[in-house]
C-alpha positions in Angstrom: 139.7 138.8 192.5 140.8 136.9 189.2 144.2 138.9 189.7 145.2 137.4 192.5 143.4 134.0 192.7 146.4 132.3 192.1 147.6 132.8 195.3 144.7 130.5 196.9 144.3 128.4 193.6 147.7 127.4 193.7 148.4 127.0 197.6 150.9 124.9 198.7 150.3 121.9 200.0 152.4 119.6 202.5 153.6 116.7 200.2 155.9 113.6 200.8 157.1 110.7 198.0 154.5 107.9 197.7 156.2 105.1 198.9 156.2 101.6 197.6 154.4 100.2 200.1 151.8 103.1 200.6 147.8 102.4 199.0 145.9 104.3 196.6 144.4 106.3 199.5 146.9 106.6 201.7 147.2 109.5 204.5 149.8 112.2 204.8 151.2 110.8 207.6 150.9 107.1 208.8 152.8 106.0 212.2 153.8 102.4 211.5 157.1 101.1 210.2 156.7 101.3 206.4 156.9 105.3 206.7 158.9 105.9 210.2 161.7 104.7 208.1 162.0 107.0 205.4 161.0 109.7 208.6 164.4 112.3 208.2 165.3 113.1 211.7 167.0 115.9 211.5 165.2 117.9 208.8 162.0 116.6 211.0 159.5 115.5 207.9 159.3 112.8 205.7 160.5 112.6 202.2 159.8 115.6 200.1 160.8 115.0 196.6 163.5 111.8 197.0 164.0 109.4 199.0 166.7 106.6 199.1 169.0 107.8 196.6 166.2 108.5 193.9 166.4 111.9 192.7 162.9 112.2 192.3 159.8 110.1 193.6 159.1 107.5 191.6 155.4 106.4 192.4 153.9 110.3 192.7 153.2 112.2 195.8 151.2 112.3 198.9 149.5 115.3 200.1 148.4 116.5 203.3 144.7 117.7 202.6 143.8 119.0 206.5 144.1 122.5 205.4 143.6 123.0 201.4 141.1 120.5 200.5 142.3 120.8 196.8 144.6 122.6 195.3 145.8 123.0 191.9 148.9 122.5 193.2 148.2 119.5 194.0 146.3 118.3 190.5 149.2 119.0 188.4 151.9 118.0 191.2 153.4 121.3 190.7 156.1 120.5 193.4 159.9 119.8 193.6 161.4 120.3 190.8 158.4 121.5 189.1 157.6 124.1 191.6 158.9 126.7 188.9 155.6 126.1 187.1 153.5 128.0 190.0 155.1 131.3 189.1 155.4 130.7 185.6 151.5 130.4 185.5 150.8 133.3 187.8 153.1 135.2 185.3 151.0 134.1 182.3 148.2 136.6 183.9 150.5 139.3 183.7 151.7 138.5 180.1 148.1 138.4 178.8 148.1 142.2 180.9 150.9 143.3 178.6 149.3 141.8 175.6 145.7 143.5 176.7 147.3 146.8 177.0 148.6 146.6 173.8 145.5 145.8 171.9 142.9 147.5 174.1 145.0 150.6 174.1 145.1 151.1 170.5 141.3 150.2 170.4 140.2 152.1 172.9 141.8 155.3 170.8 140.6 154.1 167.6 136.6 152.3 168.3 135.6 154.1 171.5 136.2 153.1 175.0 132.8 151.4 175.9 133.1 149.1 173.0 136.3 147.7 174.2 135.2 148.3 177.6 132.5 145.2 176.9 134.4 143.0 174.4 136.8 142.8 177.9 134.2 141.8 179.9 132.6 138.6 177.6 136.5 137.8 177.2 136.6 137.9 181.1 133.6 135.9 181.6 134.6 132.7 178.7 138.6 132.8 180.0 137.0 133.0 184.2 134.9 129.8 182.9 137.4 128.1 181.8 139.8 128.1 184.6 137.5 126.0 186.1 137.2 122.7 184.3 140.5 122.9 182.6 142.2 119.5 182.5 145.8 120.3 182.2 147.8 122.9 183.7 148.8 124.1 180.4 145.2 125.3 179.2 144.6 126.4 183.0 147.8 128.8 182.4 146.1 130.1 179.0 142.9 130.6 180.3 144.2 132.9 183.2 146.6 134.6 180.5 143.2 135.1 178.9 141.6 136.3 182.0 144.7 139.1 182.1 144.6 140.0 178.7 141.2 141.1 180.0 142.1 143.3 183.0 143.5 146.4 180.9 140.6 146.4 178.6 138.2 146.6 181.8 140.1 148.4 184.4 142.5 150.7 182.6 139.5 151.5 180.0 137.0 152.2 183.5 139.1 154.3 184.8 139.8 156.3 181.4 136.3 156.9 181.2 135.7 157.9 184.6 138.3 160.4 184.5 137.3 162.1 180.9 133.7 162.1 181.6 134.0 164.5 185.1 135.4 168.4 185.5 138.7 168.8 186.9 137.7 169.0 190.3 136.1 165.7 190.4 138.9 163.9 188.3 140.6 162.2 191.5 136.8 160.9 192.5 137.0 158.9 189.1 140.4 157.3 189.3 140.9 157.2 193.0 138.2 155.2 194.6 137.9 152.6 192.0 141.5 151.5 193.5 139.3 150.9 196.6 137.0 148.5 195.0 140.0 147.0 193.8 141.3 146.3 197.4 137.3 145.6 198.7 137.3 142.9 195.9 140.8 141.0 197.7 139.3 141.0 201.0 136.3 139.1 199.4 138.9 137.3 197.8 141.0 136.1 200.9 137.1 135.6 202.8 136.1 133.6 199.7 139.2 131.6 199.9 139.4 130.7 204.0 136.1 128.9 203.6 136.6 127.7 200.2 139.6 124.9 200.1 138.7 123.9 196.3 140.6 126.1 194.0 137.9 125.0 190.9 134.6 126.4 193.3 136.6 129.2 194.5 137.2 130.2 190.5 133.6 129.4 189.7 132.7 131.5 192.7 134.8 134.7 191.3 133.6 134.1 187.6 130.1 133.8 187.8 129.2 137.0 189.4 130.6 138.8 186.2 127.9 138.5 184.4 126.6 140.9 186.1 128.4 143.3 184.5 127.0 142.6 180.8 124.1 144.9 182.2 126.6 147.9 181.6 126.2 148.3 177.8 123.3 150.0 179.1 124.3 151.7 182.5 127.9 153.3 181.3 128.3 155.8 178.4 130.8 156.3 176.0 133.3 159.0 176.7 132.2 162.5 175.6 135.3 163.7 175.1 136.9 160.7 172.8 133.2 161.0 171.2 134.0 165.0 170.5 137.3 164.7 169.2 135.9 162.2 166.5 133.6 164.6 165.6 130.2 162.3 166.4 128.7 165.2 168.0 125.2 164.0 168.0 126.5 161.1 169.9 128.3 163.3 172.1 125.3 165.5 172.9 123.1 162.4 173.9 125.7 161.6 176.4 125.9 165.4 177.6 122.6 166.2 178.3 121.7 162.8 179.8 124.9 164.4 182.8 122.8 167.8 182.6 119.5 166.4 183.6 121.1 164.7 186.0 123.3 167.7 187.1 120.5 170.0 186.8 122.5 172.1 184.3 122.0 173.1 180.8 124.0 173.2 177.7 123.8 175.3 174.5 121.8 174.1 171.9 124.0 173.2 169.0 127.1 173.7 170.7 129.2 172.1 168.7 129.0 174.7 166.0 130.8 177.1 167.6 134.1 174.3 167.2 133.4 173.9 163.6 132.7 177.0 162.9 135.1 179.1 165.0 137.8 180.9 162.6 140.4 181.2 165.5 143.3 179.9 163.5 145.2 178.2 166.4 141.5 176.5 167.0 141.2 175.3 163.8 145.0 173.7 164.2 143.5 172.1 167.3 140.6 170.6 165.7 142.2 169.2 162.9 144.9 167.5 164.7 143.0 165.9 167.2 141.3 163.4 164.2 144.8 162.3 163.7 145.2 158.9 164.2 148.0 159.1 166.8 150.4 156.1 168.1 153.3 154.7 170.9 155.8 156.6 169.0 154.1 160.1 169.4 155.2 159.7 173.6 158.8 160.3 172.3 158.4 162.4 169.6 158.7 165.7 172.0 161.0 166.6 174.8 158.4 167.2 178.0 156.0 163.9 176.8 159.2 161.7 176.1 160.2 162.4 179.8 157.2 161.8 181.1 156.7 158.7 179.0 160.4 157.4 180.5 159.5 158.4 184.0 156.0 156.7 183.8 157.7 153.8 182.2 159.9 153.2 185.0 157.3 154.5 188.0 154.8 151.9 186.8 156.2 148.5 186.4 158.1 149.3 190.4 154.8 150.0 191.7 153.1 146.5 190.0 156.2 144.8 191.4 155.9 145.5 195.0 152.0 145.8 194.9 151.5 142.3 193.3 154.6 141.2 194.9 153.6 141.4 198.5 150.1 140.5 197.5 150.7 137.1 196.1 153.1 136.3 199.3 151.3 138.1 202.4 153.8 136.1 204.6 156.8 137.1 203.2 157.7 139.0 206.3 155.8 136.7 208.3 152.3 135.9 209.8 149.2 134.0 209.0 148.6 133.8 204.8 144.9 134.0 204.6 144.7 137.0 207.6 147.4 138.7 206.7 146.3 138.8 202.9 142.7 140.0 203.8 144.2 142.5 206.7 146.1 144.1 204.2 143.6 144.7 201.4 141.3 146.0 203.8 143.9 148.2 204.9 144.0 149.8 201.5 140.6 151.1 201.8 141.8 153.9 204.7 144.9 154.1 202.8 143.1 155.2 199.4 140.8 158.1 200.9 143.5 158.9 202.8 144.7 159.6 198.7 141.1 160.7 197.5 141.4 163.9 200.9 145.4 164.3 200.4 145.8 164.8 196.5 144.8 168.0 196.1 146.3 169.1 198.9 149.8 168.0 199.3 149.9 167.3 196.0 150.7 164.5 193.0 154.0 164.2 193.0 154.9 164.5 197.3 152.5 161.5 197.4 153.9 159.6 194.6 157.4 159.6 195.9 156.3 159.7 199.8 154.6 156.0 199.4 157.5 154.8 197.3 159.5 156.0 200.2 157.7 154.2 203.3 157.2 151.2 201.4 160.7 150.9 200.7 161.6 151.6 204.5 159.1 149.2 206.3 160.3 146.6 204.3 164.4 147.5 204.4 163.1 147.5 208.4 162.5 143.7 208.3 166.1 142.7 208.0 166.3 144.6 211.7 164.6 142.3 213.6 165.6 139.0 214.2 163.2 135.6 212.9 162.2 134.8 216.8 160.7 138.4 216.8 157.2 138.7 217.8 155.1 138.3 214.4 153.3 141.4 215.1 155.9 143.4 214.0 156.0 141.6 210.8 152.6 142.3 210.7 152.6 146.1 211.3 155.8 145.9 209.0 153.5 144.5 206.0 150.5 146.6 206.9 152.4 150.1 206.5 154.2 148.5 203.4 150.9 147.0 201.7 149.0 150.5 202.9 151.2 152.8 201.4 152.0 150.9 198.0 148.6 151.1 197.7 148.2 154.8 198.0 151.4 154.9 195.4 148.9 152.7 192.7 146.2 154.7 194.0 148.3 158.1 193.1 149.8 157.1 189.9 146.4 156.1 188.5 145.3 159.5 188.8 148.6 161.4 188.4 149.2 159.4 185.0 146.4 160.6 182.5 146.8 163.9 183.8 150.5 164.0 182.3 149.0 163.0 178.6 146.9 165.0 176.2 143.6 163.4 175.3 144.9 162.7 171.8 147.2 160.0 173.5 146.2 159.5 176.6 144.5 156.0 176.2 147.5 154.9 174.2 149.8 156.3 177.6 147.6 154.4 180.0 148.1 151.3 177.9 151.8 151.5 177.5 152.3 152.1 181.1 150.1 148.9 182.1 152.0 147.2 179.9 155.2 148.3 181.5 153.5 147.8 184.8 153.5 143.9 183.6 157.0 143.5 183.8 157.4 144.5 187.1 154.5 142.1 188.1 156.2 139.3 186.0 159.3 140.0 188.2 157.1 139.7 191.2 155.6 136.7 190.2 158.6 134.8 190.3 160.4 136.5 193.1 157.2 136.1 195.6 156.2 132.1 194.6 159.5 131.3 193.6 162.6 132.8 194.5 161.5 133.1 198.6 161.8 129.9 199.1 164.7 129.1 197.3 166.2 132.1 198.7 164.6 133.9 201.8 162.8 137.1 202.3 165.8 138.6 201.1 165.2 138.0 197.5 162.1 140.6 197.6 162.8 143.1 199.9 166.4 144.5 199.0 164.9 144.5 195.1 161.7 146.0 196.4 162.9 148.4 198.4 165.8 149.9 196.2 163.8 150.3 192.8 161.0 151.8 195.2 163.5 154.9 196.5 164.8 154.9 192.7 161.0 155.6 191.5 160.9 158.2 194.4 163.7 160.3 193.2 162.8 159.9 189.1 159.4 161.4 190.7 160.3 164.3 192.2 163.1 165.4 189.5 161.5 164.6 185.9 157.5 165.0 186.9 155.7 167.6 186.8 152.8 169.1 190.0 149.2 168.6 187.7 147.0 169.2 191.1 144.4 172.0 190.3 145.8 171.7 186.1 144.0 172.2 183.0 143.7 168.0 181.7 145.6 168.8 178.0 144.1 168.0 174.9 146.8 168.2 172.2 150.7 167.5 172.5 150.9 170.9 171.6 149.4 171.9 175.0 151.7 170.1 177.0 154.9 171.1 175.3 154.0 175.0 175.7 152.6 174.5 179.4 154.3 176.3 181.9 154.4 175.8 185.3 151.8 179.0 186.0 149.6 177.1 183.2 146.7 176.8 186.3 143.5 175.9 185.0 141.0 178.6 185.6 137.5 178.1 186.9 136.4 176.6 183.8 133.4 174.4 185.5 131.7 177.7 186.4 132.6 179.9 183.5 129.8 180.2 181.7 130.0 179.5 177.2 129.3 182.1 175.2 129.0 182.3 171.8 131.9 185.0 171.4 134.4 182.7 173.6 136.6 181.0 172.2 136.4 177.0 173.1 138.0 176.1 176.0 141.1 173.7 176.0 138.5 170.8 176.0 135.6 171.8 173.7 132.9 170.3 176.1 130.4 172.0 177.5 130.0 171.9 181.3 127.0 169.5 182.2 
């Protein structure tokens, strides 16, 4: 909701020059002679930003308050030749993103992920707050950079925990359907912001409920996995046999003795390299993680640009704002279990490149059909765009810390939502900017070409990892091969004589 708040926070609103002769409280629109002479007939409104020969308007604006009863827009005057300030604030969330994945994916690596998981959250909450009684637009745009500098550390963090706390088989179940939350929490949004015309209740409305989420110190756990490779096994085990009571499963009793004490010399390698403190530069060190690392790095930030992009202007191809913005979250929903049934089955990679694909062709589809057409075909036109750009996030979530070993894996996550960023800068000046300098023109044809681009880098440099053993060391991944299938692991019983399995966690 915070993500995309701008785009009801800032609205638009109808504006006209304050005239001379016009009062304090003045309407939009008066009918008498003082106004009906500045009326332009042939553009059919009254004075925008000039009016008799004045480059600007002198006295400060009137707005038309029937449909946003206040708008920030409209507190800072963020009009004319200021209107470059409404992207350039929606861009400062995605800067604080790229700054977020920065620090909390080094953090996350080096102090565990539910610590940063937490220090997100009270950043959230103070930065949400303060979005609300900010007096200039210049602390409003550094409490929202705040609010994204935030987002990695809670929803790239979530969903690395989700995914290293669960078996292979239910891996897509922990990245997947949190993208559905995601799109559940826009339609609230674009309910939330129909009835509320106020962008400074509709911000206290989306901040307050987070504290809510204080209460999950106590409700999530620490990774097991991250917890294991730092060698706090006692830590580890609490975490373990909590899932085994749970599971109604059992674990050896002092397991982890058999991974300090196993003599298997390529074991022993495994162990000691995975408490080295790794960084960025080891996703280029190698040949197969430096291609993966390029191919994320340009997959990601194409993906945030058209996602965010047709978010943030929902009437880009036409239709009503606030129904076509809550149609097409809700839309994401069906489009994401579509993901959660499809994954295994068809596969990463086909899915990846097959949402890049549609997206890309609904929207090169637009320029088709003339601007008298029927806005129902702009509609179904944003719908299959919005739906399968989501399945493409959806995807890529999942298909992402699949490609990485656990050694690195946070740090990939982060430098790929920080990538993501740039895209979603681009989109935030494209969408609230360039349109309506421009035309719909100035986000499809970029849209739609990188999208095909990302299709093809997809289905030549990536690799299938449906039904693969999740990699623990770099090592793994260089000497994978494509037969490297991940046996049934979750069933095979540990015995003492095994050796550890790629990830020395016991089932539970």
């Amino acid at each position: 909701m915070h993500s995309l708040a701008w785009t009801f926070a800032g609205a638009n609103v109808p504006h006209r020059c304050r005239l001379p002769e016009d009062l304090s409280d003045t309407s939009y629109a008066l009918n008498d002679s003082l106004l009906t002479k500045y009326y332009n007939e042939s553009l059919k409104e009254y004075p925008k930003c000039s009016y008799e020969g004045h480059s600007e308007c002198p006295n400060g604006f009137v707005y038309n308050n029937s449909e946003m009863t206040f708008s920030a827009i409209q507190k800072w005057d963020i009009v004319c030749d200021r209107s470059v300030l409404k992207a350039n604030i929606q861009s400062m969330y995605y800067v604080g993103q790229m700054l977020g994945s920065l620090v909390f994916g080094f953090l996350g690596d080096r102090i565990g992920r539910k610590k940063v998981f937490m220090i997100a959250i009270l950043l959230q909450i103070i930065s949400g707050l303060g979005m609300v009684v900010a007096p200039f637009w210049f602390l409003y745009a550094l409490f929202r950079t705040g609010v994204g500098f935030t987002h990695p550390g809670i929803f790239v963090i979530a969903n690395v925990i989700g995914v290293e706390l669960v078996g292979p088989s239910k891996r897509k179940l922990a990245s997947i359907v949190t993208g559905a939350f995601f799109a559940l929490g826009q339609a609230i949004l674009g309910v939330a912001a129909y009835f509320i015309r106020d962008y400074r209740i509709l911000h206290l409305v989306i901040a307050l409920p987070t504290f809510l989420f204080l209460s999950y110190w106590w409700l999530v756990p620490e990774s097991a996995r991250w917890l294991v490779f730092q060698r706090k096994y006692s830590k580890a085990d609490v975490v373990l046999r909590r899932a085994a009571k749970v599971n109604k499963a059992s674990i050896p009793e002092n397991w982890w003795e058999q991974i300090e004490t196993n003599t298997d010399s390529s074991s022993e390698e495994k162990i000691d390299k995975s408490v080295k403190k790794y960084n960025f530069l080891d996703l280029f060190k190698t040949p197969k993680i430096r291609k993966y690392s390029f191919s994320a790095f340009f997959c990601w930030p194409v993906v945030s640009m058209v996602y965010y992009g047709v978010s943030m202007n929902t009437s880009f191809l036409g239709g009503d704002p606030y129904f076509t913005f809550i149609i097409g979250a809700l839309v994401e929903i069906p489009a994401i279990l579509f993901v959660f049934v499809a994954i295994d089955r068809i596969g990463r990679k086909l899915l990846l490149a097959g949402g890049y694909t549609i997206a890309a062709i609904c929207m090169l589809s637009n320029l088709l059909i003339s601007e008298d057409a029927h806005y129902l075909i702009a509609m179904v036109q944003f719908v299959l765009t919005k739906a399968a750009i989501g399945c493409t996030y959806a995807t890529l979530y999942a298909f992402t810390p699949e490609l990485f070993p656990t050694v690195i894996r946070n740090i990939a996550m982060g430098c790929c939502s920080m990538m993501a960023r740039i895209g979603a800068i681009s989109a935030s000046f494209i969408a609230m900017w360039l349109v309506n300098e421009i035309g719909k023109e100035a986000m499809i044809l970029p849209f739609s070409s990188l999208s095909l681009c990302a299709a093809l880098i997809t289905m030549i440099f990536l690799p299938e990892t449906a039904g693969k053993q999740l990699h623990d060391t770099i090592e793994d991944v260089e000497n994978m091969t494509e037969e490297h299938v991940i046996e049934s692991q979750e069933t095979k019983p540990l015995k003492l004589n095994d050796s550890p399995p790629a990830s020395p966690i016991p089932k539970a």
